[in-house]
C-alpha positions in Angstrom: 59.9 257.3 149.2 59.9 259.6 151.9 57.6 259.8 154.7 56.4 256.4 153.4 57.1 253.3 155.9 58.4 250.5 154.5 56.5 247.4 153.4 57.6 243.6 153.6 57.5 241.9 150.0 58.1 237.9 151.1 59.5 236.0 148.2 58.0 232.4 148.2 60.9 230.1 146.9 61.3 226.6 148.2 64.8 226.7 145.9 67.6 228.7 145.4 68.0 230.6 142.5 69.2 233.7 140.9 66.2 235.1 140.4 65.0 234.8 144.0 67.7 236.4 145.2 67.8 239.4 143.0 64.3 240.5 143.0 65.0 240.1 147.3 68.0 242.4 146.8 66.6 244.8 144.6 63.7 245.3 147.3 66.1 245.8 150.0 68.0 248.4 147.4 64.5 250.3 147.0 64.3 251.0 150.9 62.0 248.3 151.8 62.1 244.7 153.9 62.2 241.1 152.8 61.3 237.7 154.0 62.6 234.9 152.1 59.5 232.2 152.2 60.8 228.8 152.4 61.1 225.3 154.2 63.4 226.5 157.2 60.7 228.9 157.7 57.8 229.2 157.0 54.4 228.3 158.5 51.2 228.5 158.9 48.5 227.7 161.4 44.7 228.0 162.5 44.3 228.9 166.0 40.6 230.2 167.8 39.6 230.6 163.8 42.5 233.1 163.0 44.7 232.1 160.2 48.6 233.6 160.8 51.2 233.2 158.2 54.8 233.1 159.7 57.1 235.2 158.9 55.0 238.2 158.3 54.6 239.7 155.7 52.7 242.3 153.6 53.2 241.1 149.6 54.3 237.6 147.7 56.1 237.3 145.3 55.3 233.9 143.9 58.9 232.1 142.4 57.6 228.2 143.1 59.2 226.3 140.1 56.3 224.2 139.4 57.1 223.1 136.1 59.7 220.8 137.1 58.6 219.9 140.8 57.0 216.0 140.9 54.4 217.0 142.5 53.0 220.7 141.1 49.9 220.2 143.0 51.5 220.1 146.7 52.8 223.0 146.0 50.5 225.5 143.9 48.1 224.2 147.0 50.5 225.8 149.7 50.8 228.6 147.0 47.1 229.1 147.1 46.7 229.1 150.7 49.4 231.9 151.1 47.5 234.1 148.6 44.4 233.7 150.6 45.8 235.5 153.4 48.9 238.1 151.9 48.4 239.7 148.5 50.2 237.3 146.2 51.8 238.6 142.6 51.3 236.0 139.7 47.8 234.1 141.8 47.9 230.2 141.5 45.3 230.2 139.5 46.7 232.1 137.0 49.7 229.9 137.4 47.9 227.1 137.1 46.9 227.9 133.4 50.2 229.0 132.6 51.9 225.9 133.9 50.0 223.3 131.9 50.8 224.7 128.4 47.4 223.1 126.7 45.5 225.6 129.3 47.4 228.4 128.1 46.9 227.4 124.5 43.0 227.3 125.3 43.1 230.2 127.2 45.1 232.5 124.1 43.2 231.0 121.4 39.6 231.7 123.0 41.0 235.5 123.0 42.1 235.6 119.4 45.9 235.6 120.7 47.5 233.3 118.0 48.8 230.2 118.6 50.4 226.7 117.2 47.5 224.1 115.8 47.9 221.7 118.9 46.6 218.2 119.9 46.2 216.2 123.7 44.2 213.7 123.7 43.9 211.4 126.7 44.3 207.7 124.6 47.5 207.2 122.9 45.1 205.9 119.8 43.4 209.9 119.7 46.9 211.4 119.8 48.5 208.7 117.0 45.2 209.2 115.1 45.6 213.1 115.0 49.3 212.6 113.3 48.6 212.7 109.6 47.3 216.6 110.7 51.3 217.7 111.6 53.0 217.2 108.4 56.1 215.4 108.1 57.8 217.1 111.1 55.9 218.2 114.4 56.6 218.7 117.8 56.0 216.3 121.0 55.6 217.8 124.3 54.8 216.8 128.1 51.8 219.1 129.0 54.2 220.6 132.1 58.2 220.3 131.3 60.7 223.0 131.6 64.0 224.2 130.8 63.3 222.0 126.9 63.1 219.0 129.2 60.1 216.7 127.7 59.9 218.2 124.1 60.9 216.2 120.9 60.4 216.5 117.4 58.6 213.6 115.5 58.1 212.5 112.2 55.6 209.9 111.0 56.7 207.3 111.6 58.2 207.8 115.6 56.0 206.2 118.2 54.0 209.0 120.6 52.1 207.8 123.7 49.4 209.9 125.3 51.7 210.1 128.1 55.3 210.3 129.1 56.0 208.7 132.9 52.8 210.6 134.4 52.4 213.8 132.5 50.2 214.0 129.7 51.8 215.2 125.9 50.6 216.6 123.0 51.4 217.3 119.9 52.1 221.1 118.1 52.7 222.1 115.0 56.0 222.6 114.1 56.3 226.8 113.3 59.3 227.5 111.0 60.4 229.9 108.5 62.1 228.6 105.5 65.7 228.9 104.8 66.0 231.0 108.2 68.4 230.3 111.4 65.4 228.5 113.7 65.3 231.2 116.5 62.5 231.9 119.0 61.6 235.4 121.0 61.7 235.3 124.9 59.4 239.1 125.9 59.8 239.6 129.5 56.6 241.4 130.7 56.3 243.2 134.6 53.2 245.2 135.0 51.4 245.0 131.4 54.8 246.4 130.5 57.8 245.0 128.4 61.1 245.7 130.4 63.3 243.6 127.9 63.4 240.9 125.0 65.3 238.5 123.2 66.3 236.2 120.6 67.0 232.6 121.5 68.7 230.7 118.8 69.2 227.0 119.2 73.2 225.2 119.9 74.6 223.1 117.5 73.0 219.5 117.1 69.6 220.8 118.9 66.4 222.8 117.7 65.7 224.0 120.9 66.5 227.3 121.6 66.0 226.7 125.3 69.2 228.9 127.1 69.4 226.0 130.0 70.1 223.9 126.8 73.2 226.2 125.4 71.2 228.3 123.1 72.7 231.2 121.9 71.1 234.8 123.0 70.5 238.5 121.1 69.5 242.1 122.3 65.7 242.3 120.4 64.7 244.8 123.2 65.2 248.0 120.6 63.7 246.7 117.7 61.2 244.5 119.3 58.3 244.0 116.3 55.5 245.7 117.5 52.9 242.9 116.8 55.0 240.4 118.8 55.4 242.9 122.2 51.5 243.6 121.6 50.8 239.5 121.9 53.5 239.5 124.5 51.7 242.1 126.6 48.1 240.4 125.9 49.3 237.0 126.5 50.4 238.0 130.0 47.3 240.0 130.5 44.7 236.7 129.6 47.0 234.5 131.4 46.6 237.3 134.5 50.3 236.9 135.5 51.7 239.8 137.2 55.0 238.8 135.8 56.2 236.2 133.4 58.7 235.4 130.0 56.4 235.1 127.2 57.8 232.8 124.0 57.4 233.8 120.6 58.4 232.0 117.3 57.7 233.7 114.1 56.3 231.5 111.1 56.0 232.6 107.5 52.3 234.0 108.6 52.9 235.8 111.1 54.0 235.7 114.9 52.6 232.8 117.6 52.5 232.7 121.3 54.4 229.5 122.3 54.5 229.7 126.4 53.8 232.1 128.8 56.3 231.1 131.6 55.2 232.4 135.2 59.0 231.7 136.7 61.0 232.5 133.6 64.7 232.5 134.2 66.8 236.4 134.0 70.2 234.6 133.5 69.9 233.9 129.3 67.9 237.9 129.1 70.5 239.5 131.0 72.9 238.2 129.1 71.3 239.3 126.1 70.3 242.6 127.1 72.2 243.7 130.1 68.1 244.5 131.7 67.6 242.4 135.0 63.7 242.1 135.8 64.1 241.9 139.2 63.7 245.7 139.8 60.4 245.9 138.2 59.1 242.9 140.0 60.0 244.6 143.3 58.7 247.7 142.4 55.0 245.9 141.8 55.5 244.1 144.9 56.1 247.0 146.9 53.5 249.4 145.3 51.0 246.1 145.9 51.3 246.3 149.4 50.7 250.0 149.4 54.6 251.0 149.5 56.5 253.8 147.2 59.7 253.1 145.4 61.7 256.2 143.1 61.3 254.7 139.4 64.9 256.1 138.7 66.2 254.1 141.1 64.3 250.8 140.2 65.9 252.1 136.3 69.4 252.2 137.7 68.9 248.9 139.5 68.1 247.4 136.4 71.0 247.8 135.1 72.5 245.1 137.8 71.8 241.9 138.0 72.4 241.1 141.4 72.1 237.4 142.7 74.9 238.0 146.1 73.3 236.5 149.0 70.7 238.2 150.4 69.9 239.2 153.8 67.0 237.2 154.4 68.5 233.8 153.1 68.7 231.6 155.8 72.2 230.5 157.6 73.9 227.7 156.2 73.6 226.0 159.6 69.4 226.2 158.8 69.8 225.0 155.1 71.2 222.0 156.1 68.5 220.6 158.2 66.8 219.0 155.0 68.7 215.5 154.4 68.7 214.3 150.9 66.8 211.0 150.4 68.7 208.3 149.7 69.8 206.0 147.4 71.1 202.6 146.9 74.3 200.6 144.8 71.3 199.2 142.7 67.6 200.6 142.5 64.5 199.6 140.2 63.7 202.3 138.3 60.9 203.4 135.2 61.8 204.4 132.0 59.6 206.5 129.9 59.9 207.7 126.4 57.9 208.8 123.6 55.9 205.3 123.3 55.9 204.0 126.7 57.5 203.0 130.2 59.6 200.5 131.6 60.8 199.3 135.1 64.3 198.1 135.1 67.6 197.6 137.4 69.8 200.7 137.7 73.2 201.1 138.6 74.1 204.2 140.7 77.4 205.8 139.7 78.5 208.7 141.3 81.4 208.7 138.8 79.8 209.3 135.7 78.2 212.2 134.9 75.6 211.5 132.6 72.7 208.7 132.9 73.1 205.9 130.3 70.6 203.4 128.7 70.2 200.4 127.0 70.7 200.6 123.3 67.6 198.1 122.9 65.4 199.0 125.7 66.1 203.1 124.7 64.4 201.5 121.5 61.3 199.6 123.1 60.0 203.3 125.5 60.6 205.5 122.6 63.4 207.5 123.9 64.6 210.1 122.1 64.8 211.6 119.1 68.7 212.0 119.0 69.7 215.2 120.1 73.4 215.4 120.1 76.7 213.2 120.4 78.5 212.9 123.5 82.0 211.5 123.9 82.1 209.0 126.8 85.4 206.8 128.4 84.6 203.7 130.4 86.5 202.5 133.2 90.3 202.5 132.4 89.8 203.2 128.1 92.5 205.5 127.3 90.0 206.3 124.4 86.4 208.3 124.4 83.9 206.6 122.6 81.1 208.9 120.8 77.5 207.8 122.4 74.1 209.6 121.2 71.9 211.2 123.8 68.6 211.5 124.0 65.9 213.0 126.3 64.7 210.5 129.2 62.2 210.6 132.2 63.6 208.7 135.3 61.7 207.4 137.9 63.3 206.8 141.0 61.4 206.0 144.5 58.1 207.9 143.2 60.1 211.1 142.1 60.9 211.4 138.3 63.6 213.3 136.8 63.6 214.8 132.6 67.4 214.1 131.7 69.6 214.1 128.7 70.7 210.2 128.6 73.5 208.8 126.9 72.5 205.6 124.9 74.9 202.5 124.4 74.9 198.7 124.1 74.9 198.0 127.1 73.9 194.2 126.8 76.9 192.8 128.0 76.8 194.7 131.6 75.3 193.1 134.3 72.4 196.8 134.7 70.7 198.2 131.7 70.7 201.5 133.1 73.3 203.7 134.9 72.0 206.5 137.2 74.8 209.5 136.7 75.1 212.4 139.0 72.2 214.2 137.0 70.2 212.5 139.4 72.3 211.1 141.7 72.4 214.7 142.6 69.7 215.0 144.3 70.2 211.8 146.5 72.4 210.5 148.9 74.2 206.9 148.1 74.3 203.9 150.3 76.3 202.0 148.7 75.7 199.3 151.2 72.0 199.2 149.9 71.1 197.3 146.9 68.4 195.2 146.2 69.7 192.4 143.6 72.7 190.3 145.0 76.3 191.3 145.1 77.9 191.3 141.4 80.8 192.7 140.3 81.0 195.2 137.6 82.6 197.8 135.7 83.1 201.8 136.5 82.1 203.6 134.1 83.5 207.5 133.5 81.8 210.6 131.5 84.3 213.1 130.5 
């Protein structure tokens, strides 16, 4: 890089995450400057018909987790108006399509890219009416969900709505091989280029293979079937993302293209194949703004997955401007499952560290299928008691939240649902603040 001056790549991530910080590091490491793009600041204004972008910067590096943001819109707007001024890898529109996983379906299919049989319609009736197509098993998803959040798999009989809480679902077909170890194939793709690969197998008591869910991860970078890095690299390239994870699962015919994920996660890869993207995503940010980075060193840095703070995350003292929202003892809240929503009373207990539902009214939204078995004590039991859990969206004060609820009778307590510190989390609780009268009742424990 010599005689070249150094470039600014801004990474624009309202959330911190190893990923954000690694790519920031690894541009530091290749000789160049950084600007971490997020609420304490960052701005932009329109003055005598200039637009300015503050902090400056010469390249984004787009990291807004949109799947699991409430309101994706807000922010792949604030995306788009960022790429309008600064050169921006992975565009919002190309986000955009690979968000909303129907899009990318379309988009694959129309390119002879091979992918599940798949179903959306916009009427619970269309969606129930397309069933029979799906076989005995099939998969239920939310058109935008991450992380496995918002995916189930159905049989005939199980209820499916045309929407769960406010995102559309659809159905897929359920791609298997017979008498093999379900397992998926997460490609990592920089540049048109595959920097590493892996297998994904699902935990115990799940079919997901989802690594935020405890699946299981292999090397597949070295004997990577050629036919699935070739969809890989042309998924990416219809999609137009700069970067992104692309999913494969391989069926008795052949490979398919599942996702194409523009913000796919290097913990569960890195893992698996000791091969950090962040390097490679630097180096196209940098060479995008016009900068020059040694490819040995981007190879060595690879090596490294590197998530120590970096120098352009904001002070502490700056971080902890933003107050959580808060909370009350007792909120109403909407349920929604497979077959519809409810609005209930909910208990907040900062105690327990799974949400729980109502046996009966888990029943009447469709929650679930059963994932897994938990083991739960209550209040001052000596003795765990085994509860299924099933997947759940939460809506709480117009936010909603995809979590993995534990279900129990819960006739005999005075709330039907118990908000646990997987969304408690993200709150702050008056206790002070409730909106039923005062009633006595019973803390309740997750080990």
């Amino acid at each position: 890089m010599a005689g070249a001056d150094p470039v600014t790549v801004g990474v624009l991530s309202l959330h911190t995450s190893k990923e954000t910080k690694a790519i920031l590091n690894a541009v530091e490491d290749l000789g160049h400057d950084t600007e971490w793009l997020r609420a304490e600041n960052t701005s932009i204004s329109v003055t005598d018909g200039t637009p300015v972008l503050e902090p400056e910067v010469d390249v984004i590096a787009n990291r807004m987790l949109l799947s699991n943001t409430e309101q994706p819109a807000e922010e792949l707007g604030l995306a788009n108006t960022f790429s309008q001024l600064v050169p921006t890898l992975n565009e919002p529109d190309s986000v955009l399509t690979a968000i909303h996983k129907l899009s990318t379906a379309t988009a694959l299919a129309g390119n002879d890219v091979r992918t599940p049989d798949v179903t959306l319609a916009l009427s619970g009736d269309q969606l129930n009416a397309a069933r029979s197509r799906y076989g005995e098993e099939a998969v239920y998803k939310t058109a935008i969900g991450t992380h496995g959040g918002g995916t189930w798999k159905v049989g005939p009989d199980d209820p499916i709505n045309a929407k769960v809480g406010n995102r559309y679902a659809f159905l897929q077909e359920l791609v298997d091989q017979e008498d093999v170890r379900h397992r998926d194939l997460r490609v990592y793709v920089v540049g048109g280029e595959v920097v590493a690969a892996m297998y994904r197998y699902a935990p115990d008591n799940d079919w997901r293979t989802n690594v935020a869910l405890g699946g299981s991860v292999e090397n597949a970078t070295d004997d990577l079937p050629e036919e699935a890095a070739e969809m890989a690299r042309r998924a990416s390239d219809i999609v137009d993302l700069d970067y992104a994870g692309v999913d494969l699962v391989e069926g008795d015919g052949g490979w398919f293209v599942l996702e194409v994920n523009p913000t796919a996660g290097f913990k569960g890869l890195y893992e698996a194949t000791q091969v950090s993207p962040a390097p490679y995503i630097a180096k196209l940010a940098i060479e995008r703004a016009g900068g020059e980075v040694d490819d040995d060193r981007v190879h060595d840095l690879s090596n490294v997955l590197d998530d120590s703070r970096p120098t352009a995350q904001p002070t502490e003292a700056i971080a902890q401007d933003t107050e959580p929202a808060v909370i009350g003892y007792t909120e109403e809240v909407v349920l929604s499952g497979t077959s519809g929503s409810k609005s209930v009373l909910a208990k907040s207990d900062t105690g327990a560290t799974r949400t729980s539902i109502d046996t009966s009214l888990a029943a009447d939204i469709g929650a679930g299928p059963i994932k897994s078995i938990t083991r739960i004590r209550s209040g001052s039991s000596k003795q765990a008691k085994s509860r299924p859990v099933v997947d759940v969206v939460v809506g709480v004060g117009g936010n909603q939240h995809t979590v993995t609820a534990s279900v129990e009778d819960r006739g005999h307590m005075d709330y039907p649902v118990l908000l646990g510190r997987d969304i408690l989390e993200n709150y702050q609780v008056d206790v002070s603040r409730r909106i039923d009268s005062d009633v006595a009742d019973t803390p309740e424990e997750e080990e």
